[in-house]
C-alpha positions in Angstrom: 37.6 203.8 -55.4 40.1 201.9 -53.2 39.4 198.1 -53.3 39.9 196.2 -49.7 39.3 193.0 -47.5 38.0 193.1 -44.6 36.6 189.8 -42.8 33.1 189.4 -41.9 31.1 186.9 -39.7 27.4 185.7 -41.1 25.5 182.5 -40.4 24.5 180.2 -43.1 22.4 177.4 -43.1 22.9 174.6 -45.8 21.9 171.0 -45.9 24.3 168.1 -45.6 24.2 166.1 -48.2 22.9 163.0 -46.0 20.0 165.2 -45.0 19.5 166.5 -48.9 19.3 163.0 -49.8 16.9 162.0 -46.8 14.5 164.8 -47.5 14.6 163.4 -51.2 14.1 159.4 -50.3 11.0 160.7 -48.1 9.2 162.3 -50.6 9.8 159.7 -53.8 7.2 157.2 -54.0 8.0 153.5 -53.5 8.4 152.7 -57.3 11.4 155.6 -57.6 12.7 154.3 -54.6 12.8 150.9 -55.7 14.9 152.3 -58.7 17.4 154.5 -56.5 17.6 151.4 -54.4 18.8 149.2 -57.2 21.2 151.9 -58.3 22.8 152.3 -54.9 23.5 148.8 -55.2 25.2 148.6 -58.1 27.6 152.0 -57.5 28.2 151.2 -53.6 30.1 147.8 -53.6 30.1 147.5 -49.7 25.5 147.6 -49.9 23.9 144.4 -50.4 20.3 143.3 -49.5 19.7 141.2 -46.2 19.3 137.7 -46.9 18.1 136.5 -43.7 18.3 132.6 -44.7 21.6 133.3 -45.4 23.2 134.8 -42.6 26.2 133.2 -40.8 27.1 134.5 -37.8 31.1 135.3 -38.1 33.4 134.6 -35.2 34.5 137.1 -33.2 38.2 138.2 -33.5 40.5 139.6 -30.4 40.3 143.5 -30.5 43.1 145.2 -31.8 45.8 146.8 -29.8 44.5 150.2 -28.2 47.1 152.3 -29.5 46.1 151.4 -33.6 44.5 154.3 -35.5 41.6 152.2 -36.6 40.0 151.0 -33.2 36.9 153.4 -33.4 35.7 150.8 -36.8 36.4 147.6 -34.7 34.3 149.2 -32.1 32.1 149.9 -34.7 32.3 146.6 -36.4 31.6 145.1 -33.3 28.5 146.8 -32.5 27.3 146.0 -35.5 27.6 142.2 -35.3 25.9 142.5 -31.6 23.1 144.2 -33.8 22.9 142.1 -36.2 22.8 138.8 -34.1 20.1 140.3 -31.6 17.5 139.7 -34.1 16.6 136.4 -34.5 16.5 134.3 -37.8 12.8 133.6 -37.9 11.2 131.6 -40.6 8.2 133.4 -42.7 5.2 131.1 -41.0 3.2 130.0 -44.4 -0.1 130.6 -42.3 0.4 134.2 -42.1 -1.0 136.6 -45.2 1.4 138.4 -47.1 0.7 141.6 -48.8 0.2 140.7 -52.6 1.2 144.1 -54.9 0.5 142.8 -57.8 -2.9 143.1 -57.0 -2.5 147.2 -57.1 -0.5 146.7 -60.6 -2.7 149.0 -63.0 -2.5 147.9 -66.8 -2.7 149.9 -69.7 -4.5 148.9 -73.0 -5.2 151.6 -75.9 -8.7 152.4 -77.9 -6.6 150.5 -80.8 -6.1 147.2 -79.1 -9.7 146.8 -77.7 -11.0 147.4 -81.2 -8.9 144.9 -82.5 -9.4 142.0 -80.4 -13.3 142.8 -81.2 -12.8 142.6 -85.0 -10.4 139.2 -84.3 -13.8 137.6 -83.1 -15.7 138.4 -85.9 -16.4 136.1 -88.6 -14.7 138.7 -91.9 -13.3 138.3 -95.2 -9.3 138.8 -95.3 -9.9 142.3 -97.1 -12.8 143.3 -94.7 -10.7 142.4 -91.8 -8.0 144.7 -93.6 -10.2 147.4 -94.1 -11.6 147.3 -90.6 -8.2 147.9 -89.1 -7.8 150.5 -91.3 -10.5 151.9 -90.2 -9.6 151.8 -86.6 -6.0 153.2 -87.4 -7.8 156.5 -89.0 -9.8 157.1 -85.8 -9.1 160.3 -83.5 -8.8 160.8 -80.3 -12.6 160.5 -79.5 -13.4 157.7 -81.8 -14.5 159.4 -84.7 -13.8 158.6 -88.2 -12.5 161.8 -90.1 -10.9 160.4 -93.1 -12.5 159.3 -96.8 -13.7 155.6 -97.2 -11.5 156.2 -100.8 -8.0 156.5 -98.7 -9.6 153.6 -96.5 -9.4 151.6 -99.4 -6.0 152.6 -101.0 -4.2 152.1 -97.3 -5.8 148.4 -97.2 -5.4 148.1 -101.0 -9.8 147.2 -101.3 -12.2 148.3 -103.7 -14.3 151.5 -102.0 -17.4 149.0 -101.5 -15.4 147.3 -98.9 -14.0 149.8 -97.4 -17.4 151.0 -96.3 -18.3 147.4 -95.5 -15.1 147.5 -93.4 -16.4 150.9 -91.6 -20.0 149.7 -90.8 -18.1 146.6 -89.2 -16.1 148.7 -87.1 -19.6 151.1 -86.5 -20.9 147.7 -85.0 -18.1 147.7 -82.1 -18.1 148.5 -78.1 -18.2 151.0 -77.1 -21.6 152.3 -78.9 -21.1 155.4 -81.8 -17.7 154.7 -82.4 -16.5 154.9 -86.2 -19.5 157.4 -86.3 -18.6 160.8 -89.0 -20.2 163.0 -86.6 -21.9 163.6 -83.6 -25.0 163.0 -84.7 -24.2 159.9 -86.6 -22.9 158.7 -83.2 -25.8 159.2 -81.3 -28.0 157.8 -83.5 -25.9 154.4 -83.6 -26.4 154.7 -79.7 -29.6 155.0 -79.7 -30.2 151.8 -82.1 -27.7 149.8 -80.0 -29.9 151.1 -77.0 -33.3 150.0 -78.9 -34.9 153.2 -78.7 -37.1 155.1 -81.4 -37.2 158.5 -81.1 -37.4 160.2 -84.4 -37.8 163.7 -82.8 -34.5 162.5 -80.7 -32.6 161.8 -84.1 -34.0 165.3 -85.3 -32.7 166.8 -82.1 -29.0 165.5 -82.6 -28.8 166.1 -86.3 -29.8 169.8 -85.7 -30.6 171.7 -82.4 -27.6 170.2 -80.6 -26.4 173.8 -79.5 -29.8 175.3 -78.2 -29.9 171.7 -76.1 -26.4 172.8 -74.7 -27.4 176.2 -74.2 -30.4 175.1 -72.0 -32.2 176.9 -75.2 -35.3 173.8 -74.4 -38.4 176.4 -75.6 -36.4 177.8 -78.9 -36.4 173.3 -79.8 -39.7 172.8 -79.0 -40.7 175.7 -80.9 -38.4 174.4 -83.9 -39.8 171.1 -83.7 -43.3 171.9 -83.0 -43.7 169.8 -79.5 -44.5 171.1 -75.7 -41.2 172.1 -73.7 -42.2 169.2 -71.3 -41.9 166.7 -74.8 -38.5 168.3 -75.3 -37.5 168.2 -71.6 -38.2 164.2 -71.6 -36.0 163.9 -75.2 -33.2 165.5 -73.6 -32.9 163.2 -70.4 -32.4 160.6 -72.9 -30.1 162.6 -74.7 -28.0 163.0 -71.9 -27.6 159.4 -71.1 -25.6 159.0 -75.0 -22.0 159.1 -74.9 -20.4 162.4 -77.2 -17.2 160.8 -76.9 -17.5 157.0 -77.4 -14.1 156.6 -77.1 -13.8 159.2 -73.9 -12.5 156.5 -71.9 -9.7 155.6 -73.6 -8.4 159.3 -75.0 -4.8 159.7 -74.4 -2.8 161.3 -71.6 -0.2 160.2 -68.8 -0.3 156.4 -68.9 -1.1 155.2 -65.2 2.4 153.6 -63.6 2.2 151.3 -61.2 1.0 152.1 -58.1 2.6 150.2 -54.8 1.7 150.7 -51.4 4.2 152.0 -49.4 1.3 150.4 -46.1 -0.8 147.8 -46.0 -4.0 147.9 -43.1 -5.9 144.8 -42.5 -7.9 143.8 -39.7 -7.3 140.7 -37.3 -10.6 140.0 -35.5 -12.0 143.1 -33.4 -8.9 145.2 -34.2 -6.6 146.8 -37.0 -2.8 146.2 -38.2 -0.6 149.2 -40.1 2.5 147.2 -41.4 4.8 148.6 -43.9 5.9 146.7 -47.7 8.9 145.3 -47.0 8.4 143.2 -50.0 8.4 147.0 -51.8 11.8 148.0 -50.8 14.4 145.6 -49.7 16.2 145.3 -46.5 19.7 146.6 -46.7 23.2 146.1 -44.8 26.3 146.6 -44.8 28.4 143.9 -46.5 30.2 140.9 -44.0 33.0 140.5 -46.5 34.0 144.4 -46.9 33.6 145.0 -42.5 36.2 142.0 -42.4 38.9 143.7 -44.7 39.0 146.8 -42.4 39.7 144.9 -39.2 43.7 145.3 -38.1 45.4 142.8 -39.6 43.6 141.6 -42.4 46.5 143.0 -44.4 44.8 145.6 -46.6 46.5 148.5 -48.0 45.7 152.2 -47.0 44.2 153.0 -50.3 41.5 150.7 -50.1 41.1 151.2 -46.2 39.7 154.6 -46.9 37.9 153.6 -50.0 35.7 150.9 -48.2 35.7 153.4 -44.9 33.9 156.5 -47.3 31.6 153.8 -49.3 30.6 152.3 -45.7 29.7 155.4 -44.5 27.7 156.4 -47.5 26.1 153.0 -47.1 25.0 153.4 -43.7 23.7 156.9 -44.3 21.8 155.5 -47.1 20.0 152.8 -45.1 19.3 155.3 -41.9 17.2 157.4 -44.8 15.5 154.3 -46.1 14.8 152.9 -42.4 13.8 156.8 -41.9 11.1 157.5 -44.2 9.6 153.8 -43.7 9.4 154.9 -39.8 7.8 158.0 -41.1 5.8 156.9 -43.5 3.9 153.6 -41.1 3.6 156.6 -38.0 1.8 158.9 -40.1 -0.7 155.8 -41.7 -1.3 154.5 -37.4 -2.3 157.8 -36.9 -5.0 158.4 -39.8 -6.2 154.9 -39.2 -6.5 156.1 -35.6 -8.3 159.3 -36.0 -10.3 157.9 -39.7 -11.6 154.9 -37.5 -14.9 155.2 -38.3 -14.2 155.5 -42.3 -12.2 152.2 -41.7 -14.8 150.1 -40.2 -16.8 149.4 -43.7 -15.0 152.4 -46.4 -18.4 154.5 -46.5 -18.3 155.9 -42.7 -17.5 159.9 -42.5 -14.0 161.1 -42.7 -13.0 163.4 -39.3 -11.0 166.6 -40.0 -7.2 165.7 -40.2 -4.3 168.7 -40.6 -1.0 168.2 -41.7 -0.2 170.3 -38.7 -2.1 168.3 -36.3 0.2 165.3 -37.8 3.5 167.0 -37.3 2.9 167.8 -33.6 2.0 164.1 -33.1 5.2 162.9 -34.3 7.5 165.6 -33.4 8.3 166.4 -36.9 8.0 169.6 -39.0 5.3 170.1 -41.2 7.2 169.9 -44.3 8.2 166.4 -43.6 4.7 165.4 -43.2 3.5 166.7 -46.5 6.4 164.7 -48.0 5.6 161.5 -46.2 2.2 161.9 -47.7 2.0 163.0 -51.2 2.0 160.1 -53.9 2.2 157.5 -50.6 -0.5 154.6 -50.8 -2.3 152.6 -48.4 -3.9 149.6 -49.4 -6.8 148.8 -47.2 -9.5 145.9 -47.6 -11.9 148.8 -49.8 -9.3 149.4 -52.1 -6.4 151.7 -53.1 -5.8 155.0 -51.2 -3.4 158.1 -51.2 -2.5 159.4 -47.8 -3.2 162.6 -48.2 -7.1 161.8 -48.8 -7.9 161.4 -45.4 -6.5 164.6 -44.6 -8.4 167.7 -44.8 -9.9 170.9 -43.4 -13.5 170.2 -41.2 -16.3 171.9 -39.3 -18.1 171.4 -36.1 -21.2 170.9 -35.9 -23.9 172.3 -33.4 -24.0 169.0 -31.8 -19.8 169.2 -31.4 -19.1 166.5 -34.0 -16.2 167.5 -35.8 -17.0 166.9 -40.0 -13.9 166.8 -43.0 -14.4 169.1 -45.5 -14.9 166.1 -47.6 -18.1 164.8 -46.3 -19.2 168.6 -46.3 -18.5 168.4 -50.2 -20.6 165.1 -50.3 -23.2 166.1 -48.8 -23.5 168.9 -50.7 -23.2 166.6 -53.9 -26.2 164.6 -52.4 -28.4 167.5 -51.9 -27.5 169.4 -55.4 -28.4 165.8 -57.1 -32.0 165.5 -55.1 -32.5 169.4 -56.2 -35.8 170.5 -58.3 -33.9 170.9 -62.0 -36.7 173.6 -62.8 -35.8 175.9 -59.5 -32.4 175.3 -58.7 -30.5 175.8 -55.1 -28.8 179.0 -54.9 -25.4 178.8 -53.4 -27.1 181.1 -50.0 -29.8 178.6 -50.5 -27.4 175.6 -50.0 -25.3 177.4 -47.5 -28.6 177.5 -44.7 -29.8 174.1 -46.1 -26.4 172.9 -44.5 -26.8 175.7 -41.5 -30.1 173.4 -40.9 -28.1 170.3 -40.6 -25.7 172.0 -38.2 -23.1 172.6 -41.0 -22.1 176.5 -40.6 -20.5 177.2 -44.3 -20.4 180.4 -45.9 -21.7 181.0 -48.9 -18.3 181.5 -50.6 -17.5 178.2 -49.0 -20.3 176.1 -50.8 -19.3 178.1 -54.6 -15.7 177.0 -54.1 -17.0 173.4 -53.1 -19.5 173.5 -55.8 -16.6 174.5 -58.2 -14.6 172.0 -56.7 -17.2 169.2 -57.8 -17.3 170.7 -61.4 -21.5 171.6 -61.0 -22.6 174.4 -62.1 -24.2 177.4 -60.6 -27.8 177.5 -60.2 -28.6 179.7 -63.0 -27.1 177.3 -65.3 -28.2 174.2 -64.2 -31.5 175.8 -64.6 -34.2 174.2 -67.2 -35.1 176.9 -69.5 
């Protein structure tokens, strides 16, 4: 087979890096930003963060000679002093409220640490206090103690008596049933910290805990010689008991902190978006650097093109900063315009929102607005909330109000809750109960929902 060349035309479509990186910066959240930020600054000499106080306006030199190679960056340069002196100096007024984000800060403290500082309040001998950590140390995940009181005592170097001394101090701790061997063990050290006496209740823990889970009521009642109704009223209080006293505190991702890339607050009858600028710092180009490229300031050509290709990285930089705050404070104006009645006192109905809807408003694409939404804040005066939660699917109703998908689901949460537990709501049955209301769902619809709010179907929420 003969081997040849032969040209050929095709179109290709690749990103620029400046776009790449722009794409990128829109979808980080504001605490990777802050990190990239503070890297940029380090590797691009020529980047530096605006210090308004400091500014000093530089005088202006006479324009090179037309002819030189370099009069597109005085042009430049000048331009950019122009727009850098249009904007006044202003200073901050100390009547006016600034954002504080260390209020959104989350903290992080283990199941260890809040036993600890329990047992540090408690009035115990040195080798109790010993054995009491140990004990704590030999916990699992769900605050169980699932080692012998004999290694107890040989880690915290105590006799066996005070090891189990040490153990019923630790039994005595928040939150109820922890140090517990068991399940049952735990529940019954609930139910004493709670103050109630319910020997059938113990009996129910210690053995029928599976036929209670299995919704199994008649085979205990049967077991324990009581009527189902007897049974039924044990079990509400069983329900109430923690399984996993230390559920709370089980480990997974550690919560980072969360800063808001917007703050909304309200100013008498109205409402203000503004953007954390205290998040990400203002940037510019450096004053010294745009003076060494001006004709005549006797720089070599080496470092000419070195501060030209670092400046030009700079500024590209700083567009996708300015960029995704732009895009970022346009999307937030326009959920606080369409959410408006959610806003006026945090419990109002959310209105159906669409990316799409989003995109067309701002003249973006629709993948830009997903970025400018996903792990973006806003903190509001009722607290801490993603973007992307006041976006969502909706339906009309008969009277032409348009409802989110999330009310829909809250609603339906609300009705399942004030449901009779003996003859459960059907998913149909929900489905016309919100028909009624003017709702139209199908009955697929309410099962994903239902799903979606971890209930179970009716034939298992049912009280056999």
């Amino acid at each position: 087979m003969d081997l040849h060349q032969r040209p050929e035309l095709k179109q290709k479509i690749t990103l620029s890096p400046q776009v790449y990186q722009g794409l990128s910066i829109l979808a980080m959240p504001v605490t990777e930003l802050q990190a990239l930020v503070e890297t940029e600054l380090l590797e691009n000499p020529v980047l530096e963060v605006e210090e308004f106080e400091d500014a000093v306006e530089e005088p202006e030199e006479e324009r090179p000679d037309p002819a030189d190679d370099d009069r597109s960056w005085d042009e430049w340069l000048d331009r950019y002093e122009e727009l850098a002196s249009s904007e006044p100096v202003i200073p901050r007024d100390p009547d006016v409220e600034v954002a504080d984000t260390e209020e959104y800060v989350g903290s992080v403290q283990s199941f260890g640490d809040y036993l600890e500082q329990q047992l540090a309040m408690m009035s115990l001998t040195e080798e109790e206090a010993r054995a009491a950590r140990a004990v704590v140390g030999s916990l699992d995940s769900d605050g169980f103690f699932c080692v012998k009181l004999e290694e107890i005592a040989q880690i915290a170097g105590v006799a066996v008596e005070v090891a189990r001394r040490g153990l019923a101090v630790v039994q005595q701790l928040d939150p109820p049933g922890v140090g517990a061997r068991n399940l049952a063990e735990a529940l019954r050290i609930q139910l004493d910290y709670l103050g109630i006496d319910e020997p059938l209740l113990v009996k129910i823990a210690e053995s029928h805990l599976d036929d209670v889970a299995g919704s199994h009521l008649r085979k205990v009642a049967r077991a324990l010689r009581v009527g189902e109704d007897e049974v039924r009223r044990l079990v509400d209080i069983l329900r109430l008991l923690n399984p996993r006293p230390a559920g709370a505190f089980s480990p997974g991702p550690s919560p980072g902190y969360i800063v808001p890339d917007v703050t909304l607050r309200r100013f008498d009858e109205g409402w203000s978006v503004t953007s954390n600028s205290d998040a990400v710092p203002t940037l510019r180009v450096s004053t010294r650097y745009r003076s060494m490229l001006r004709g005549g300031s006797g720089v070599d050509v080496e470092t000419v093109r070195y501060l030209k290709d670092h400046i030009r990285s700079a500024e590209a930089f700083i567009r996708n900063v300015d960029r995704r705050k732009d895009t970022v404070t346009r999307i937030a104006e326009i959920v606080l315009e369409v959410q408006r009645d959610f806003f006026e006192d945090g419990k109002g109905p959310l209105r159906p929102l669409r990316l799409e809807d989003v995109a067309v408003e701002i003249g973006v694409h629709l993948s830009t607005v997903s970025r400018g939404v996903t792990g973006k804040y806003m903190a509001t005066p009722y607290g801490m909330f993603e973007l992307k939660h006041f976006f969502s699917g909706g339906y009309r109703t008969a009277s032409g109000m348009d409802v989110a998908a999330t009310s829909v689901k809250q609603r339906l949460r609300e009705i399942l809750e004030a449901e009779d537990t003996v003859h459960p709501l059907s998913d149909q049955r929900l489905a016309d109960l919100l028909s009624d209301e003017g709702i139209r769902v199908a009955r697929r619809t309410v099962a994903k929902y239902r799903e979606e709010l971890g209930i179970e179907p009716s034939w298992a929420r049912k009280r056999r």
